[in-house]
C-alpha positions in Angstrom: 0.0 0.0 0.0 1.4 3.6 -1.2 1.3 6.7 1.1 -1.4 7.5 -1.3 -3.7 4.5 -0.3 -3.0 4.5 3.5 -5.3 6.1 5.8 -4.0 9.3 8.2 -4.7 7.8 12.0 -6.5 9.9 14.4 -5.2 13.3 14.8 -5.0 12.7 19.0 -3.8 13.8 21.2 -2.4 16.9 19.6 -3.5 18.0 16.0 -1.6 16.4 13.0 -1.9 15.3 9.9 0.1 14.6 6.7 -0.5 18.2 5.2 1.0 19.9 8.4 3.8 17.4 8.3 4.4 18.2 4.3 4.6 22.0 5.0 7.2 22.0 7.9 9.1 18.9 6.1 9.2 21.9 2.9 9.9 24.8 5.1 12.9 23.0 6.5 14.0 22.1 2.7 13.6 25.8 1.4 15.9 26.4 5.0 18.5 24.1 4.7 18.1 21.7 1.5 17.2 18.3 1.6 20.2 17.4 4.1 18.3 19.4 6.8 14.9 16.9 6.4 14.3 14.3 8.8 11.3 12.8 10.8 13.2 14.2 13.8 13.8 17.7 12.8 10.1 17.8 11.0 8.8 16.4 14.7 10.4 19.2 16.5 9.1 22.1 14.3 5.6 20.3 15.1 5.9 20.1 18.7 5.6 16.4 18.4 7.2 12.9 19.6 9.1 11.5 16.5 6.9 8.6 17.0 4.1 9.8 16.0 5.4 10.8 12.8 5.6 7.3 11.4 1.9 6.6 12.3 1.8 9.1 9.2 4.8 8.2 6.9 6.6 5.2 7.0 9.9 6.6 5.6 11.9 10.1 4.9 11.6 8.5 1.0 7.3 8.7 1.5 8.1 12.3 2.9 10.0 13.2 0.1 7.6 11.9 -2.3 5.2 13.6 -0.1 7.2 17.1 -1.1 7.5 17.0 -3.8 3.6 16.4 -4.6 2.9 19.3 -3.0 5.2 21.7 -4.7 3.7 19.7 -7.8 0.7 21.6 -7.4 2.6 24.8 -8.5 3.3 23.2 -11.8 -0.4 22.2 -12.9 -1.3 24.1 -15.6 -3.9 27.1 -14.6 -5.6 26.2 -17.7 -5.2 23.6 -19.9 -2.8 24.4 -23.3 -4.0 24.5 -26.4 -1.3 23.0 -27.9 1.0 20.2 -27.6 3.9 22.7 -27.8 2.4 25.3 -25.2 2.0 22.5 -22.8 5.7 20.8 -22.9 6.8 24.7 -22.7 4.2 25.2 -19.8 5.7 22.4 -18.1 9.5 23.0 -18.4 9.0 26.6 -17.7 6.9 26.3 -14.2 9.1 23.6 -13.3 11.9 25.7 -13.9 10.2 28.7 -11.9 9.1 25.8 -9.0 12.8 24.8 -8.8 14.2 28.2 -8.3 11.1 28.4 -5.4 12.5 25.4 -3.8 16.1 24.7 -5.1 15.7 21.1 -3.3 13.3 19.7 -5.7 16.1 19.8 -8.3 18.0 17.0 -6.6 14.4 14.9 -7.0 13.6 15.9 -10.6 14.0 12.5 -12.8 13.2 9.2 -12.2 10.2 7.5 -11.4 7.1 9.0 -11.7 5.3 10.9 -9.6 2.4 9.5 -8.6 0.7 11.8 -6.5 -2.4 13.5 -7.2 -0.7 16.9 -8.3 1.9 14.6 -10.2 -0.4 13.1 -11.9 -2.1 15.8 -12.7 0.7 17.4 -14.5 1.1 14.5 -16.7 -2.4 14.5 -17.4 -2.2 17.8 -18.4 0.8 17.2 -20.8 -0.6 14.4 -22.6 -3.6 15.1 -23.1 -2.5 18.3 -25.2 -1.0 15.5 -27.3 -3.6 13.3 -27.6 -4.7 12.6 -31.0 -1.8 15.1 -32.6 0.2 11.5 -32.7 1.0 8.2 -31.5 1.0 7.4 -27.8 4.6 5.9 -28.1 6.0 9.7 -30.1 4.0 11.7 -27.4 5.4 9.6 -24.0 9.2 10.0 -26.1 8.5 13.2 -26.9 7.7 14.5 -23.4 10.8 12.3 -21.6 13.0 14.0 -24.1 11.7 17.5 -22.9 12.2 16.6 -19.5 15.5 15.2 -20.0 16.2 19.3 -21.3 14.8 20.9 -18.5 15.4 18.4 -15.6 19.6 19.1 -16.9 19.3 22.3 -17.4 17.9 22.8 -13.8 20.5 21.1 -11.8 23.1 22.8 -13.5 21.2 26.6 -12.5 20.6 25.4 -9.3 24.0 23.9 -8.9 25.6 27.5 -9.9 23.4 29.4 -7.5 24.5 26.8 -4.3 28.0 27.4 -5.9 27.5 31.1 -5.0 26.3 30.7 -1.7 28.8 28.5 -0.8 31.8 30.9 -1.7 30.2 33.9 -1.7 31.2 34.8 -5.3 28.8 35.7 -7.7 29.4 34.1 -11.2 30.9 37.5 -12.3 33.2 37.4 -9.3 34.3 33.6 -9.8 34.8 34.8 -13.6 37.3 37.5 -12.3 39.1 35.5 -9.7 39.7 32.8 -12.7 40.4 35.1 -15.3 44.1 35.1 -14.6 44.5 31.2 -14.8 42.4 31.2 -17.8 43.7 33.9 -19.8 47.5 31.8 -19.2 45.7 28.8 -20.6 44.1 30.1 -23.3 47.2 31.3 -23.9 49.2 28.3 -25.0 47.1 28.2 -28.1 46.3 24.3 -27.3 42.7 25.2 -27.1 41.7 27.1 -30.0 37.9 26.7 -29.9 37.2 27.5 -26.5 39.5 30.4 -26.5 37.1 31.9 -29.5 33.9 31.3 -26.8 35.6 33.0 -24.3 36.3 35.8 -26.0 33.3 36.3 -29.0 30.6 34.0 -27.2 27.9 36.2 -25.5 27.1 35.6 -22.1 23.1 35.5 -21.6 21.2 35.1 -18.2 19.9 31.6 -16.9 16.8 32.5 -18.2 17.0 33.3 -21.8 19.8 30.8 -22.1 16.9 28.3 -20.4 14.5 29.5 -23.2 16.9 29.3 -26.0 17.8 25.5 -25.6 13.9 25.0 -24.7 13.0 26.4 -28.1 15.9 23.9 -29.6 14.2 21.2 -28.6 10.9 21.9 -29.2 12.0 22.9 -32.9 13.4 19.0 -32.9 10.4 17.1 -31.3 7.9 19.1 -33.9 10.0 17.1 -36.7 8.6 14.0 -34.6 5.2 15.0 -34.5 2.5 13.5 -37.0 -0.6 12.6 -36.9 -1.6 8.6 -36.1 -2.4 6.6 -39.2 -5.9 5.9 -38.7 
């Protein structure tokens, strides 16, 4: 039986339930990351005995998946698109946006899926905009090769911006504080190529850099796209 399918036990002697345990179990993880999660800490911000915790959730990988339902909900589509197109760019962009909300949800992105309500409702959302533009088998590719896109392109943002907090250098002060090394390197003429990025490639912001390799792919799965034989 899934977290999904089990029932919540009575809520005495103090209040509780699995939506209060969600919140604090995300407030912690917008804190601290996903490190700073446990039944423990989560039982402590509640005023509760750890114990009673696992009346509720069996294990930190059911709270997790807990979580990340929840923060699911702010990726459902407000309305459904009108177009296969609008809903895989719907999807990578508000995941993108939810991300960048809650940086820990990056480390989750990928891998089996989510089969909470909210989850579900996201896929349901994505394929149906598909449904009947093509084949089943093209639309389930077509949207694992979207999310391939974002779910990379997500952990590398995210991974930059823990990079700055960590060191306290923006990207601009990390490129200044390397520029020496680099500029010796570059140098030696043994790396031709990148030496003509560094110094003619523009440097775009995570966000149209995010949309530019969105639009790639979307230009590539279109050339995928055809109606089923019927």
């Amino acid at each position: 039986m899934t977290v999904w399918d089990r029932p919540e036990p009575p809520t005495r002697p103090a209040p509780l339930d699995r939506e209060r345990i969600v919140a604090a179990a995300i407030a912690l993880a917008d804190e601290g990351g996903l490190e700073a999660v446990s039944l423990r800490k989560v039982a402590g911000r509640l005023n509760a005995g750890p114990m009673r915790l696992y009346g509720y959730i069996s294990t930190k990988e059911e709270l997790f998946d807990l979580m990340v339902d929840e923060v699911q909900a702010e990726i459902v589509p407000e309305v459904q698109p009108d177009t296969w197109r609008e809903a895989l760019h719907t999807l990578a962009h508000r995941t993108r946006q939810a991300s960048l909300r809650h940086p820990w949800l990056a480390d989750l992105l990928g891998g089996r899926p989510a089969l909470g309500p909210n989850g579900l409702a996201v896929s349901e959302a994505t394929l149906a905009a598909l449904d009947g533009i093509t084949d089943i088998d093209t639309a389930l590719r077509a949207v694992e090769t979207v999310s391939s896109y974002f779910t990379g392109a997500i952990r590398r943002e995210i991974a930059n911006l823990r990079a700055e907090r960590a060191t306290g250098m923006s990207k601009r002060d990390w490129q200044r504080a390397s520029g020496p090394h680099v500029t010796r390197m570059l140098a030696t003429g043994r790396f031709p190529a990148l030496t003509k990025a560094v110094h003619d490639g523009a440097d775009v912001d995570p966000e149209t850099s995010f949309a530019t390799g969105l639009d790639w792919v979307l230009d590539a799965v279109a050339t995928r796209i055809t109606r089923p034989v019927t």
